[in-house]
DOSENU-95333 format. One record per residue (C-alpha): residue number from 1; residue in one letter; x, y, z. Coordinates in nm, 2 decimals, always signed. Each point is the difference from the previous one (the first is absolute). Layout:
<vofis>
<NUM; 'a'; <X; Y; Z>> ...
</vofis>
This chain:
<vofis>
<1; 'x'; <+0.55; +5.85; +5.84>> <2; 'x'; <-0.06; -0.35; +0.12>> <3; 'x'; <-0.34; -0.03; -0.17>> <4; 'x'; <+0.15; +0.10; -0.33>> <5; 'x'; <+0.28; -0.24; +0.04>> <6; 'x'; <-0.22; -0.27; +0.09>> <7; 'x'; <-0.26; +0.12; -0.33>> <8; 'x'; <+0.32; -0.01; -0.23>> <9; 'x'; <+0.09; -0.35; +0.10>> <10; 'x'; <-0.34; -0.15; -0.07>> <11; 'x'; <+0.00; +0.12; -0.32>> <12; 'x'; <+0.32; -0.09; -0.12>> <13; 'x'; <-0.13; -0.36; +0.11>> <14; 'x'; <-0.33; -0.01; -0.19>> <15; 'x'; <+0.19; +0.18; -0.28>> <16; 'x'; <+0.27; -0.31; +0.03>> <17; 'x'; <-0.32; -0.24; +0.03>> <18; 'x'; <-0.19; +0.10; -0.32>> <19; 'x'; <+0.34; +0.02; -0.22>> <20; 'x'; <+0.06; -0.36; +0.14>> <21; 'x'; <-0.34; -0.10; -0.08>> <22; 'x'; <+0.00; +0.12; -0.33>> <23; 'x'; <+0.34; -0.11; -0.10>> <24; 'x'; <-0.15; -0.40; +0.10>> <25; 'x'; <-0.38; +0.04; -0.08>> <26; 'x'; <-0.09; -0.27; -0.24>> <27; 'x'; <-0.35; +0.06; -0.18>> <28; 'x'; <-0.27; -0.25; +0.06>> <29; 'x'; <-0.03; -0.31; -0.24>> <30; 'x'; <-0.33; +0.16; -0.12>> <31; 'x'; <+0.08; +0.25; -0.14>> <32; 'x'; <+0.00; +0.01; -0.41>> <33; 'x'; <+0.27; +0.08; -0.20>> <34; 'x'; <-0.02; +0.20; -0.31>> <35; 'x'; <+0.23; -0.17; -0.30>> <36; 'x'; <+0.02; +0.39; -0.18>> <37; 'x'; <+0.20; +0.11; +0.34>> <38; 'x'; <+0.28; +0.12; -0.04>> <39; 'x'; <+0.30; -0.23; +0.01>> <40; 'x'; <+0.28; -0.08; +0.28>> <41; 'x'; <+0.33; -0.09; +0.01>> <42; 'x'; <+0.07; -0.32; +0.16>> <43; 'x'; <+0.33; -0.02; +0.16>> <44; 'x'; <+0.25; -0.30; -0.07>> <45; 'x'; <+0.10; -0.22; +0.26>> <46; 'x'; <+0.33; +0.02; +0.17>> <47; 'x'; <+0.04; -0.34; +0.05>> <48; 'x'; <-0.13; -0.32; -0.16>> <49; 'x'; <-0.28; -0.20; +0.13>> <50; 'x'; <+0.00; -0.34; +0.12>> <51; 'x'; <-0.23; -0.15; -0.36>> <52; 'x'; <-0.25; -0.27; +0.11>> <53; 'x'; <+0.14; -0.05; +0.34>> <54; 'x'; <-0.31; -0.11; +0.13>> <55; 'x'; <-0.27; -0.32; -0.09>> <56; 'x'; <-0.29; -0.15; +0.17>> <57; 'x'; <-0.17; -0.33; -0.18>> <58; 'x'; <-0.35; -0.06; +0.09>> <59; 'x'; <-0.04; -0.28; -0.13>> <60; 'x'; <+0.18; -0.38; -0.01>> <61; 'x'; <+0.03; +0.02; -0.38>> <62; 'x'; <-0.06; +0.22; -0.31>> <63; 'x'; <-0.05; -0.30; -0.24>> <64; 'x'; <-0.38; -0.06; +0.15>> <65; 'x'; <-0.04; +0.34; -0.20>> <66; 'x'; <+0.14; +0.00; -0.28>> <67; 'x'; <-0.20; -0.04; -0.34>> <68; 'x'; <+0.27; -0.05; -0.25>> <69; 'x'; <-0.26; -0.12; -0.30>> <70; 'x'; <-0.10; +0.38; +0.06>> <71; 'x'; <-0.03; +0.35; -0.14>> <72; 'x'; <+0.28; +0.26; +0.11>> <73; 'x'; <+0.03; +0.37; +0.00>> <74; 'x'; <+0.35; +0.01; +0.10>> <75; 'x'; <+0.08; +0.33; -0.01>> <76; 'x'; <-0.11; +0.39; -0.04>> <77; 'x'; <-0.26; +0.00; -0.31>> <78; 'x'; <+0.02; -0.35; -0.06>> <79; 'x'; <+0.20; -0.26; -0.16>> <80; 'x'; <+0.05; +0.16; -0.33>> <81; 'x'; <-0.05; +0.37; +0.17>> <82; 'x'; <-0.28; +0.06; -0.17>> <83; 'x'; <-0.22; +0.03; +0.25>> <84; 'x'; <-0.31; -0.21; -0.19>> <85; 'x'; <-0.10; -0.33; +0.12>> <86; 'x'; <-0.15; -0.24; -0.26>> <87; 'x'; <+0.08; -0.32; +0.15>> <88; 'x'; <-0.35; -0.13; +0.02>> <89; 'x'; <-0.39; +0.14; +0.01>> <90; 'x'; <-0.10; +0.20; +0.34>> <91; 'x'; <-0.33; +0.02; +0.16>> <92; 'x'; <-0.16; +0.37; +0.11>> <93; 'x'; <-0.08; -0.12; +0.33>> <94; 'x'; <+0.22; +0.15; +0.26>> <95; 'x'; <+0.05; -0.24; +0.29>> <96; 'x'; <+0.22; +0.10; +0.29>> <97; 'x'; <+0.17; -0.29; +0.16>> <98; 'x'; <+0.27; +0.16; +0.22>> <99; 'x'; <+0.14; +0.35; +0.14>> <100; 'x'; <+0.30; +0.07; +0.21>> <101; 'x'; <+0.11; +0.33; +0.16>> <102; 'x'; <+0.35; +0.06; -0.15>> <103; 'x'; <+0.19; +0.35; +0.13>> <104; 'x'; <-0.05; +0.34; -0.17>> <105; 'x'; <+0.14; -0.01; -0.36>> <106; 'x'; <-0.06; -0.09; -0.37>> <107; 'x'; <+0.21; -0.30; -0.02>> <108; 'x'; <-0.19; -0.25; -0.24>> <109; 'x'; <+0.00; -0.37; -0.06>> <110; 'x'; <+0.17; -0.26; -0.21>> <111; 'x'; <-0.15; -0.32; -0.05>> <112; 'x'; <+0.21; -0.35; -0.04>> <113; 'x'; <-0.16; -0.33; +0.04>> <114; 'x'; <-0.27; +0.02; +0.22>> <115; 'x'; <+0.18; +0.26; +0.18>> <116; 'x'; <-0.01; +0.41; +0.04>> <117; 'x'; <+0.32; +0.15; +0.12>> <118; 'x'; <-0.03; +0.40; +0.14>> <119; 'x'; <+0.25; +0.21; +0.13>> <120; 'x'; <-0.14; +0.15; +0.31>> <121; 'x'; <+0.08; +0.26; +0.30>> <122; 'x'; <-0.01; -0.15; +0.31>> <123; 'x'; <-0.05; +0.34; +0.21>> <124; 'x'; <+0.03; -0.20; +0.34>> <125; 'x'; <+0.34; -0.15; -0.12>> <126; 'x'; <+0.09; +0.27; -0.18>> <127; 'x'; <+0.07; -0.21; -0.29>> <128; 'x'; <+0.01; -0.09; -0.39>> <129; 'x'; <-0.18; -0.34; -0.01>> <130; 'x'; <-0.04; -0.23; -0.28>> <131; 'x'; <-0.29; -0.18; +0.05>> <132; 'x'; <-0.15; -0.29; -0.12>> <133; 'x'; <-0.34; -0.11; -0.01>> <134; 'x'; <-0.23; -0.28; -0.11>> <135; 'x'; <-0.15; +0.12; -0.35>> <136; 'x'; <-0.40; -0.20; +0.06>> <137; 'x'; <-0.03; +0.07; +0.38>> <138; 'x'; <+0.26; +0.29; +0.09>> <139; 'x'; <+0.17; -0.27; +0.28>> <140; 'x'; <+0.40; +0.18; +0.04>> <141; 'x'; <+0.20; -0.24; -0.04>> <142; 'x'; <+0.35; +0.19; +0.09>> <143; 'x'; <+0.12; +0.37; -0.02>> <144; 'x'; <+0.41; +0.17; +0.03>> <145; 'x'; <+0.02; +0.29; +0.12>> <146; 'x'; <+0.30; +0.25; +0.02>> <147; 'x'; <-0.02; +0.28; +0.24>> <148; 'x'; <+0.01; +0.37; -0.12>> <149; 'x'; <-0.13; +0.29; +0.10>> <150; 'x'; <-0.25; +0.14; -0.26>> <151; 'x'; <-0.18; +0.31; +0.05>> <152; 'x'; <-0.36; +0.10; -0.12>> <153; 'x'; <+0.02; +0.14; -0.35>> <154; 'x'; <-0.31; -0.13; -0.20>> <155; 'x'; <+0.00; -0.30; +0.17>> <156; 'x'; <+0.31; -0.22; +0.06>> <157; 'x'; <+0.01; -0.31; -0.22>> <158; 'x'; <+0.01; +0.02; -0.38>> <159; 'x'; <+0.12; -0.24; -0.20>> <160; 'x'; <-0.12; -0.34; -0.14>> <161; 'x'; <+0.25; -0.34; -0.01>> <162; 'x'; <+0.14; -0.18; -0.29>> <163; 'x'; <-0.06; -0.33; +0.02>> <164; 'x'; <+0.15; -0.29; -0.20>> <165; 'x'; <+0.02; -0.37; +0.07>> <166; 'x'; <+0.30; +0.05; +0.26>> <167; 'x'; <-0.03; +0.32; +0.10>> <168; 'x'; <-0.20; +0.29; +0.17>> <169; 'x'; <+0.20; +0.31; -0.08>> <170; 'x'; <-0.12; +0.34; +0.18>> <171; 'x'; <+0.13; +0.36; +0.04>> <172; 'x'; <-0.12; +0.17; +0.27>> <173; 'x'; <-0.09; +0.39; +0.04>> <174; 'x'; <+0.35; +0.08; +0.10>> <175; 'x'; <+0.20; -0.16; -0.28>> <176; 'x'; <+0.04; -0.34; +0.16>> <177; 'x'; <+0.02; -0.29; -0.22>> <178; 'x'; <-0.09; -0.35; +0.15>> <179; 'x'; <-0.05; -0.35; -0.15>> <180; 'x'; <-0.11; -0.29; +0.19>> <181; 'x'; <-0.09; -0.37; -0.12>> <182; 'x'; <-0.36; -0.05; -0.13>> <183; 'x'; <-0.07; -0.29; +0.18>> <184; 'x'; <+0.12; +0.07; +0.32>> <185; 'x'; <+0.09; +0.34; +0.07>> <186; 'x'; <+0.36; -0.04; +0.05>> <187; 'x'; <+0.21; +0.31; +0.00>> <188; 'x'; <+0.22; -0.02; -0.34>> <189; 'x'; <+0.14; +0.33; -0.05>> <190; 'x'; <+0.00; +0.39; +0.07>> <191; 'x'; <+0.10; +0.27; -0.11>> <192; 'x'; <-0.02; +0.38; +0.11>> <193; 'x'; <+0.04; +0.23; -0.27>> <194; 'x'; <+0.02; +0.31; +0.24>> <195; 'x'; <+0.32; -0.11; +0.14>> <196; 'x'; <+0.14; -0.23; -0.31>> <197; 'x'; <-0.07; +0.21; -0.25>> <198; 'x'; <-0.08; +0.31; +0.17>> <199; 'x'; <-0.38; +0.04; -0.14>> <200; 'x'; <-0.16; +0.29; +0.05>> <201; 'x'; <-0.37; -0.10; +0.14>> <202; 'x'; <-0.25; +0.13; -0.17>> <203; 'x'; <-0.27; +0.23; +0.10>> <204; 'x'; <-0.28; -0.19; +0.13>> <205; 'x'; <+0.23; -0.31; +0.00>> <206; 'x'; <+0.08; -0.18; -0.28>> <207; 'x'; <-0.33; -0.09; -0.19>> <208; 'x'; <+0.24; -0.23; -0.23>> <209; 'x'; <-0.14; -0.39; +0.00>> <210; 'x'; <+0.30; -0.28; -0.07>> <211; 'x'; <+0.07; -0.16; -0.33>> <212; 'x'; <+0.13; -0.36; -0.03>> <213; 'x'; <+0.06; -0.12; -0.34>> <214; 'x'; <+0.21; -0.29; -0.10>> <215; 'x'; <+0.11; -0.10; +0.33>> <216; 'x'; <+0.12; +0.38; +0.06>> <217; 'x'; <-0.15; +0.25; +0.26>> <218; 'x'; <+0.02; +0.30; -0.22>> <219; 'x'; <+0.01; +0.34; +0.21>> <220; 'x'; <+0.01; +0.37; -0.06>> <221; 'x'; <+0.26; +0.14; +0.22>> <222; 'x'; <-0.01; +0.37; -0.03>> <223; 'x'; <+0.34; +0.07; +0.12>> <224; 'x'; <+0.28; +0.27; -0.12>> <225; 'x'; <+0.17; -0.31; -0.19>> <226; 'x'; <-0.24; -0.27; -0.08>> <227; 'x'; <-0.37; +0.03; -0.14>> <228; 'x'; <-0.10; -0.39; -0.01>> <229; 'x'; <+0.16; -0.32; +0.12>> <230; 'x'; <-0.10; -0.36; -0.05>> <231; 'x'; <+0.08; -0.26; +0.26>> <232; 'x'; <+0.01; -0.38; +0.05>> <233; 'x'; <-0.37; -0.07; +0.12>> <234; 'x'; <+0.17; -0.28; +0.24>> <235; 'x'; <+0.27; +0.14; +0.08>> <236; 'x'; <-0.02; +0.38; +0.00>> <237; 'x'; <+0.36; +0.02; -0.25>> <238; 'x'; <-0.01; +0.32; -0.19>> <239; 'x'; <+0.02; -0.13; -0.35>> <240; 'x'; <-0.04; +0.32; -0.19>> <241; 'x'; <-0.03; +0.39; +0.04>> <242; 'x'; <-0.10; +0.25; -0.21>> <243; 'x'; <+0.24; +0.37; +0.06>> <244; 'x'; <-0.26; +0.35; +0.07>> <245; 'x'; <+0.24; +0.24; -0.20>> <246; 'x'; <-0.31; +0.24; -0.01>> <247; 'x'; <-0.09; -0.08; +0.41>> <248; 'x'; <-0.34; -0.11; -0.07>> <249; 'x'; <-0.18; -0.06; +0.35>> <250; 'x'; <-0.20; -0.26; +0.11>> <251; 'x'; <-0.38; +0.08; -0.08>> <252; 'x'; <-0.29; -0.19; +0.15>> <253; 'x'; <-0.09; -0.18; -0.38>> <254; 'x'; <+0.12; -0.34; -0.04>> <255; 'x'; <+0.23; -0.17; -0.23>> <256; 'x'; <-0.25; -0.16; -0.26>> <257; 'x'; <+0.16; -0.27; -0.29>> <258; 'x'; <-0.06; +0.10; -0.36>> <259; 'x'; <+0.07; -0.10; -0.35>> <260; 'x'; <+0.12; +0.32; -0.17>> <261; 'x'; <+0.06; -0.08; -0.41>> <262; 'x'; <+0.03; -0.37; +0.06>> <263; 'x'; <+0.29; +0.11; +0.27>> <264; 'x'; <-0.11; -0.16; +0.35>> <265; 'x'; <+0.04; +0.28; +0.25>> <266; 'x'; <-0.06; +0.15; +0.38>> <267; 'x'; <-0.13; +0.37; -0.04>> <268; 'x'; <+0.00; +0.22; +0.31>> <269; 'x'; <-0.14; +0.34; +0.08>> <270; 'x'; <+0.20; +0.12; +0.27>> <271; 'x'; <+0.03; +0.39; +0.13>> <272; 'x'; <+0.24; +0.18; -0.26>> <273; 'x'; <-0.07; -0.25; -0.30>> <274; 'x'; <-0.10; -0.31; -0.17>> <275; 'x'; <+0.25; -0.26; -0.10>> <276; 'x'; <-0.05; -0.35; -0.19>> <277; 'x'; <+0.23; -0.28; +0.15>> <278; 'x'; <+0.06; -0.31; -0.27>> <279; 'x'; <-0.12; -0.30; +0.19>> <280; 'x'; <+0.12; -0.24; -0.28>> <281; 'x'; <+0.32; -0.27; +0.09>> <282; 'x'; <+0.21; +0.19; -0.26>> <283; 'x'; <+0.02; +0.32; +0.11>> <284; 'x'; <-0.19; -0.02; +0.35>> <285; 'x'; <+0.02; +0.33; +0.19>> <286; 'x'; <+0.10; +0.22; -0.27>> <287; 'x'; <-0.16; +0.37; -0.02>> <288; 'x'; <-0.23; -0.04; -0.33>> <289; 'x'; <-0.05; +0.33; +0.03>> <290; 'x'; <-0.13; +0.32; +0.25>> <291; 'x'; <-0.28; +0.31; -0.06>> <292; 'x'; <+0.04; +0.28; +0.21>> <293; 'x'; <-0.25; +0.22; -0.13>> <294; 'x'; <-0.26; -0.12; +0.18>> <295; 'x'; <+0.05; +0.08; +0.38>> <296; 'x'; <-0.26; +0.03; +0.24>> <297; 'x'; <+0.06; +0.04; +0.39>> <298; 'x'; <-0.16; -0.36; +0.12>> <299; 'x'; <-0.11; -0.27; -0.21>> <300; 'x'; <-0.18; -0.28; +0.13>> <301; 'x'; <-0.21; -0.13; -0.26>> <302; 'x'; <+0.25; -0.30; -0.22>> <303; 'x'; <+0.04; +0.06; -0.35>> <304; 'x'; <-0.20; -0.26; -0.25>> <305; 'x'; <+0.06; -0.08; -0.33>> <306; 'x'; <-0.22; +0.16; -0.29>> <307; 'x'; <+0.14; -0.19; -0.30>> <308; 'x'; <+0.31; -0.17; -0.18>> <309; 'x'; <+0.23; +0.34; +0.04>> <310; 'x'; <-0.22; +0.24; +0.25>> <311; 'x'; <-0.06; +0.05; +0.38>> <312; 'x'; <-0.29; +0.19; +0.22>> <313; 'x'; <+0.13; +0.17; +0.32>> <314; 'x'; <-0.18; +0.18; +0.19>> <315; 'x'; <+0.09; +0.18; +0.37>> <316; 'x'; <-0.21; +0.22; +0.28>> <317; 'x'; <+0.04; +0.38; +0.17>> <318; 'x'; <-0.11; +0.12; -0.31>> <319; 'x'; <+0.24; -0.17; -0.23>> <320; 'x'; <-0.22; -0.18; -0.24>> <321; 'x'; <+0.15; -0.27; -0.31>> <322; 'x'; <+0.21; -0.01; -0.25>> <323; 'x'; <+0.01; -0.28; -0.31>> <324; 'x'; <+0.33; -0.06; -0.06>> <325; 'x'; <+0.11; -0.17; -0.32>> <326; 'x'; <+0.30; -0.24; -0.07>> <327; 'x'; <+0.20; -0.04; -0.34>> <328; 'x'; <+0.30; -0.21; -0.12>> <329; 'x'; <+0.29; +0.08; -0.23>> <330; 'x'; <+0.27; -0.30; -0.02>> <331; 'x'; <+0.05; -0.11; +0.38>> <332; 'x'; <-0.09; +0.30; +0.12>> <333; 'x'; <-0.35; +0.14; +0.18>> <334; 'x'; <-0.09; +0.30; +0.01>> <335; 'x'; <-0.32; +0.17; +0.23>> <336; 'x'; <-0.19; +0.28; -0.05>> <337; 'x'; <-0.30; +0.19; +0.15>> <338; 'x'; <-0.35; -0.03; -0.25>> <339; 'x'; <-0.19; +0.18; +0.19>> <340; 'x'; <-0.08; +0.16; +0.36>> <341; 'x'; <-0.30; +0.16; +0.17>> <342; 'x'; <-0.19; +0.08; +0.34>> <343; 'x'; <-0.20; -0.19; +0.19>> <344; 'x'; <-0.26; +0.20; -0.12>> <345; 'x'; <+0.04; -0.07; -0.37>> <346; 'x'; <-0.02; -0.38; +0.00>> <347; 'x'; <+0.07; -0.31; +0.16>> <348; 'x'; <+0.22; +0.03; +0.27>> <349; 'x'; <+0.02; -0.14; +0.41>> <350; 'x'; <+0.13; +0.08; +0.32>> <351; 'x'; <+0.09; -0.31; +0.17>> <352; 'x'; <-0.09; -0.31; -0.18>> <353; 'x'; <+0.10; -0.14; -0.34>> <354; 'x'; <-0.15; +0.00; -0.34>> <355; 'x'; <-0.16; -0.34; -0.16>> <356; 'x'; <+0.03; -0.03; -0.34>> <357; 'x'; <-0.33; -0.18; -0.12>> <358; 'x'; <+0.00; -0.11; -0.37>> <359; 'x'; <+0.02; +0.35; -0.19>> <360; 'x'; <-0.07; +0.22; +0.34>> <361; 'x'; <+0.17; +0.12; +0.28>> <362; 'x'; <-0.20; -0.03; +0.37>> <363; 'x'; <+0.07; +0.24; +0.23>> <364; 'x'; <-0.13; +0.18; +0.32>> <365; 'x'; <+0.00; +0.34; -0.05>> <366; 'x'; <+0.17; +0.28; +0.28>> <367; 'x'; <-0.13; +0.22; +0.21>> <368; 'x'; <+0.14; +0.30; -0.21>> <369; 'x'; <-0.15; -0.16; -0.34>> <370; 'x'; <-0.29; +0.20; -0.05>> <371; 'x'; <-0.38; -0.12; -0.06>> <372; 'x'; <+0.07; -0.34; +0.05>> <373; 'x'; <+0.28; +0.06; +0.31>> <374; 'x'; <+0.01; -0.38; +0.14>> <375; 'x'; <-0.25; -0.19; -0.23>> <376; 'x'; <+0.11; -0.34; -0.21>> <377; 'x'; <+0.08; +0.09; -0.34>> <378; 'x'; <+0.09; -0.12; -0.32>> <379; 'x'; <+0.20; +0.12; -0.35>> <380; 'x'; <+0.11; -0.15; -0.31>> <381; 'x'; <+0.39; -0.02; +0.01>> <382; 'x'; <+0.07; +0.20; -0.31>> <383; 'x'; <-0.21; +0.27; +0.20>> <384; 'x'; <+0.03; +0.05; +0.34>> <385; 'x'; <-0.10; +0.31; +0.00>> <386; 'x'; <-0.37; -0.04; -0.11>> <387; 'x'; <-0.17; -0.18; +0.31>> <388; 'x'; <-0.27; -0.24; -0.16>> <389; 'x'; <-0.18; -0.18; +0.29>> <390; 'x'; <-0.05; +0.15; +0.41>> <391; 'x'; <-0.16; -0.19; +0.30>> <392; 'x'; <-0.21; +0.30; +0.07>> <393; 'x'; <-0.02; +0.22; +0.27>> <394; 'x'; <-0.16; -0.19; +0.26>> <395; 'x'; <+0.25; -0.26; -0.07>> <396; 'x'; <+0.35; +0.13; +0.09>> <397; 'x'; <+0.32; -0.17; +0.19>> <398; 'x'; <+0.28; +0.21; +0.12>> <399; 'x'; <+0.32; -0.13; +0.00>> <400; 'x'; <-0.16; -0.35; +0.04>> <401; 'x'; <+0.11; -0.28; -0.19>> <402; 'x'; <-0.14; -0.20; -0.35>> <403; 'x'; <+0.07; -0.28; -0.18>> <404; 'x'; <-0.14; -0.20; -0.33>> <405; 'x'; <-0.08; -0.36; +0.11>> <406; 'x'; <-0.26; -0.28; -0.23>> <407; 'x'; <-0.01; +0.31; -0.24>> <408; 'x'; <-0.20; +0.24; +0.25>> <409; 'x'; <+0.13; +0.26; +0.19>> <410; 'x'; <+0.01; +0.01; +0.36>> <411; 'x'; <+0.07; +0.37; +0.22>> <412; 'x'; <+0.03; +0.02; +0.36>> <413; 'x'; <-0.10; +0.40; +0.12>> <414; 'x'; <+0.20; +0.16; +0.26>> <415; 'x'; <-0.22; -0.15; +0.27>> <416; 'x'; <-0.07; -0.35; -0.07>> <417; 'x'; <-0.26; -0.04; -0.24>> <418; 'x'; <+0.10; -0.23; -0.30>> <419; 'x'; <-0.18; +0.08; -0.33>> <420; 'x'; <+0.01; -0.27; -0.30>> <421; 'x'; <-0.02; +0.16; -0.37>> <422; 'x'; <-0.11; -0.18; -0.28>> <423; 'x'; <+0.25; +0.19; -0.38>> <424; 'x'; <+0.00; -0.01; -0.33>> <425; 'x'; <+0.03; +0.28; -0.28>> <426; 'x'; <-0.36; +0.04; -0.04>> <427; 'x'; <-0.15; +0.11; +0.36>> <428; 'x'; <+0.29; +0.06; +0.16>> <429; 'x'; <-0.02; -0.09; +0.39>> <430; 'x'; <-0.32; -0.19; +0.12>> <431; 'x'; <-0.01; -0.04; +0.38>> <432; 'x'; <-0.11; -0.33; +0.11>> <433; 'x'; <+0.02; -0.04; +0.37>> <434; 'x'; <+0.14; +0.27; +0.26>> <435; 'x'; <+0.05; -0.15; +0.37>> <436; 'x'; <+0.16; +0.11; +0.30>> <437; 'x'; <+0.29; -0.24; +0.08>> <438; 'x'; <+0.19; +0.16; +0.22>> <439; 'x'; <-0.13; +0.29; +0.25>> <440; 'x'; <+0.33; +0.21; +0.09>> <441; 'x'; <+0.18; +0.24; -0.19>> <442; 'x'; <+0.28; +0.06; -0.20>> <443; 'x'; <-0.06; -0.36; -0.21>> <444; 'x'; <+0.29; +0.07; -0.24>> <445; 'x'; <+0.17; -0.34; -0.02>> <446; 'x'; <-0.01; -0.13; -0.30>> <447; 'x'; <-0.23; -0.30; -0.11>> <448; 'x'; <+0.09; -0.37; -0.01>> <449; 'x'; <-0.15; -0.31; -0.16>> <450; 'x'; <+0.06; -0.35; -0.01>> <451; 'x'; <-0.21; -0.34; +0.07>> <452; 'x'; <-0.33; +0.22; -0.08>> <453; 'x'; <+0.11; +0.22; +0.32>> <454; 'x'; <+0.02; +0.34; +0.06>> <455; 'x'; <+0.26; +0.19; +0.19>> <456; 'x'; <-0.05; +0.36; +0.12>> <457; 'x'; <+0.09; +0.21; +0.26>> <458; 'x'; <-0.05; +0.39; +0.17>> <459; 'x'; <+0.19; +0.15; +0.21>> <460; 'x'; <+0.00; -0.24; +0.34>> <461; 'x'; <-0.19; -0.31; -0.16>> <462; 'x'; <+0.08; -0.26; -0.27>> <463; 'x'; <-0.32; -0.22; -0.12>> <464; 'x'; <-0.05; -0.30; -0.25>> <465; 'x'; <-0.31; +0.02; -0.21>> <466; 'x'; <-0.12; -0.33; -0.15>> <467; 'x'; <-0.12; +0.09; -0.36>> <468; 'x'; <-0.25; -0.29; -0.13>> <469; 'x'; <-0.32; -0.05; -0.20>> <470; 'x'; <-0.22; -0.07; +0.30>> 
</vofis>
C-alpha cells in the first residue's frame, strides 16, 4: 500500500512538472516562422503602458550627424508612397558598410537627414525602442524605449516611423502610439489605443505604419466607435475622428494619401471594408464614401492608385484583388467593385504592396499563385489579369520585399540575397546583379534609400548597402 502511495505521488508531481513546463516553454529564437500559419488572437492590455518611459543618448550631440542638404525617405514607401526612388543615378556595385543585430521582427527603417530611425524589440529589456542610428556609419546615436511584454508571433516588431522635420511618430505592435522630437529624442506624446480607445490588436500585431500629413499624425483606430483619428503631431490633441458605423477593424495595411477625381483623400483597407477620408481643409475627415463588397480576412498589402477614379487592392490567405472604381454625381462619390479574382488568376500579393510603374503594376506573387507562386511580376493596369513579364523560376522571393529605385528594380529573397532588374515593355525583367546582403532569414522589411544608401533588413539584422558605380 505504501509503495503505491508513494508511486501515485511521484506521478502527480512529474504530471504537475510537465503541465508547468509546458504552460511557460518559450520556443528557441531559431526557429522559423511560417507567415501562411494560422492566425492568433492577441489579447488587449488591461492597463496602459508607461509610452517612452525610458532613453539612453550615446552620444554628446545629434547635430554632428545630421545631413540636412540630404535625401529622406521619411516614412513607409517613401515620401510620396510610391515606393520608387528617382532622386539621382545608382551604381550596381553593392558595398556593405555597416550591420547591427536588431531583435527578432520585421520592423523597417525611415530615413531623415543623415539619420535611420527603427523601431526595435529589446528582448533583454523587454521593450519597444525607437532607435536611432547614424545613416553613413550605423553609430546609434540615442533610442526610447517603452517596456511591454510582446510574445513571439512572427517576430515582434513591425512597423516603420514617420518622420517629419519635428517629429518621429511610431506605433508599436500593440497599438501604442509614440512621438518623440527628431533631434533629440525627447518624449512628446503617447497614446494607447487599447485602453483610450479600446483597440482590438490585431492578429500578428498591428502591421499598420503611421501617417503624418500636414502637421497631423493620422491613425487608424479600429475601435467600436471610431475608425481613424488625426492628432496634433506636437502635441498629441485629437483634432479629428472619423465614426465606424459598419465596425471596420484595424487591418495590418496602412493608411496611403490619394487623389481620387481631383478630391485629395486618405483611403484605408481595414477588416470589414474600405473607406475614403476627405483630407482637404473644407471638409477634412468626412466619409467620401465606403465599399464593402470586398472583404477578405487579413489585408496587409496598402492599396495604390491605378488612375484618376480607380484603386488596386489586393490581400493574402487566399483572398486575391479587387479593382475598384470611383464615380461622381454632384458632391457625391460613389464606389464600386470592377473586378475581383484569385491569386491564381493575376496579380495579386500576400504581404507587401503593389508599385505602380508607368502603365504596370509590380508585384510579388503568393505562395498560392500558381506557376509563378512568389516570382516578380508585371501587368498592364487595364489588365491585371494577363501576367506579361516573370523573374523565372530560379529567381523567386517569398514574402520578401521590392522596390523601383534609378528606374531598375531591386528584390530582396526571403533569405538575403538582393537581386537588381533592369524593365521596360519589350523584354520584360533583365537581371543584372544578384548578391547576398544579408545571411539570416525572414528579410521581409521593406527597402529604404536615400544619399545613394541602401537600407534592408531580415529577421535579426538591419544592413546599409552603399550603391555606387565603382
Amino acid at each position: 500500500m505504501k509503495t503505491t502511495i508513494i508511486t501515485v505521488t511521484i506521478t502527480t508531481a512529474l504530471c504537475v512538472a510537465i503541465l508547468l513546463y509546458w504552460l511557460t516553454y518559450t520556443p528557441d529564437t531559431g526557429v522559423t516562422y511560417s507567415a501562411y500559419s494560422k492566425p492568433t488572437k492577441v489579447n488587449v492590455n488591461a492597463e496602459a503602458v508607461k509610452i517612452g518611459e525610458f532613453f539612453e543618448r550615446f552620444v554628446e550631440t545629434n547635430s554632428l550627424f545630421v545631413v540636412k542638404k540630404s535625401e529622406n525617405w521619411p516614412n513607409f514607401r517613401g515620401k510620396d508612397h510610391s515606393n520608387i526612388y528617382n532622386s539621382r543615378p545608382l551604381g550596381e556595385n553593392l558595398q556593405k558598410i555597416w550591420t547591427i543585430e536588431l531583435g527578432e521582427g520585421h520592423a523597417a527603417a525611415a530615413i531623415y537627414e543623415g539619420q535611420v530611425f527603427v523601431l526595435d524589440y529589446l528582448e533583454d529589456e523587454e521593450a519597444d525602442a525607437l532607435r536611432c542610428f547614424v545613416l553613413k556609419t550605423g553609430e546609434e546615436i540615442w533610442r526610447r524605449w517603452t517596456k511591454i511584454e510582446i510574445k513571439r508571433n512572427h517576430g515582434k516588431s513591425r512597423t516603420i516611423p514617420a518622420v517629419d522635420s519635428n517629429i518621429v511618430l511610431t506605433i508599436s505592435p500593440k497599438c501604442q502610439v509614440m512621438a518623440v522630437d527628431r533631434k533629440d529624442g525627447n518624449l512628446l506624446w503617447g497614446i494607447d489605443l487599447p485602453t483610450e480607445f479600446h483597440t482590438d490588436i490585431p492578429m500578428w500585431y498591428t502591421g499598420q505604419c503611421p501617417l503624418i500629413d500636414n502637421n497631423q499624425a493620422i491613425i487608424a483606430i479600429g475601435s467600436e466607435d471610431v475608425l481613424i483619428a488625426a492628432f496634433d503631431t506636437l502635441t498629441g490633441k485629437e483634432l479629428w475622428s472619423v465614426q465606424n458605423p459598419n465596425k471596420i477593424q484595424m487591418s495590418h495595411s496602412s493608411i496611403i494619401p490619394m487623389t481620387i477625381l481631383n478630391k485629395r483623400c486618405y483611403i484605408y483597407a481595414g477588416i470589414g471594408g474600405i473607406v475614403a477620408i476627405s483630407a482637404e481643409e473644407k471638409d477634412l475627415g468626412k466619409t467620401l464614401w465606403t465599399l464593402r463588397d470586398w472583404i477578405p480576412n487579413v489585408i496587409a498589402p496598402s492599396p495604390i492608385q491605378l488612375t484618376d477614379n480607380s484603386i488596386f487592392f489586393s490581400a493574402g490567405y487566399g483572398a486575391g484583388s479587387a479593382i475598384v472604381n470611383i464615380s461622381k454625381s454632384d458632391s457625391q462619390y460613389t464606389a464600386a467593385l470592377q473586378t475581383e479574382y484569385k491569386p491564381k488568376f493575376g496579380i495579386a500579393l500576400e504581404q507587401q504592396s503593389p508599385i505602380k510603374l508607368d502603365d504596370y503594376i509590380i508585384a510579388i506573387l503568393p505562395k498560392d499563385a500558381g506557376a509563378m507562386r512568389t516570382q516578380l511580376v508585371a501587368a498592364k493596369i487595364d489588365s491585371p489579369t494577363n501576367i506579361e513579364f516573370n523573374s523565372g523560376n530560379d529567381l523567386t522571393f517569398g514574402l520578401g520585399p521590392f522596390m523601383v529605385a534609378d528606374n531598375k528594380i531591386y528584390a530582396l529573397n526571403d533569405d538575403g540575397k538582393l537581386s537588381i532588374f533592369s524593365f521596360d515593355e519589350n523584354s520584360g525583367f533583365q537581371e543584372i546583379k544578384t548578391q547576398q546582403i544579408l545571411n539570416g532569414h525572414d528579410a521581409w522589411g521593406p527597402l529604404a534609400i536615400a544619399d545613394g544608401y541602401l537600407i534592408a533588413r531580415d529577421s535579426k539584422n538591419m544592413t546599409c548597402i552603399k550603391l555606387s558605380s565603382q
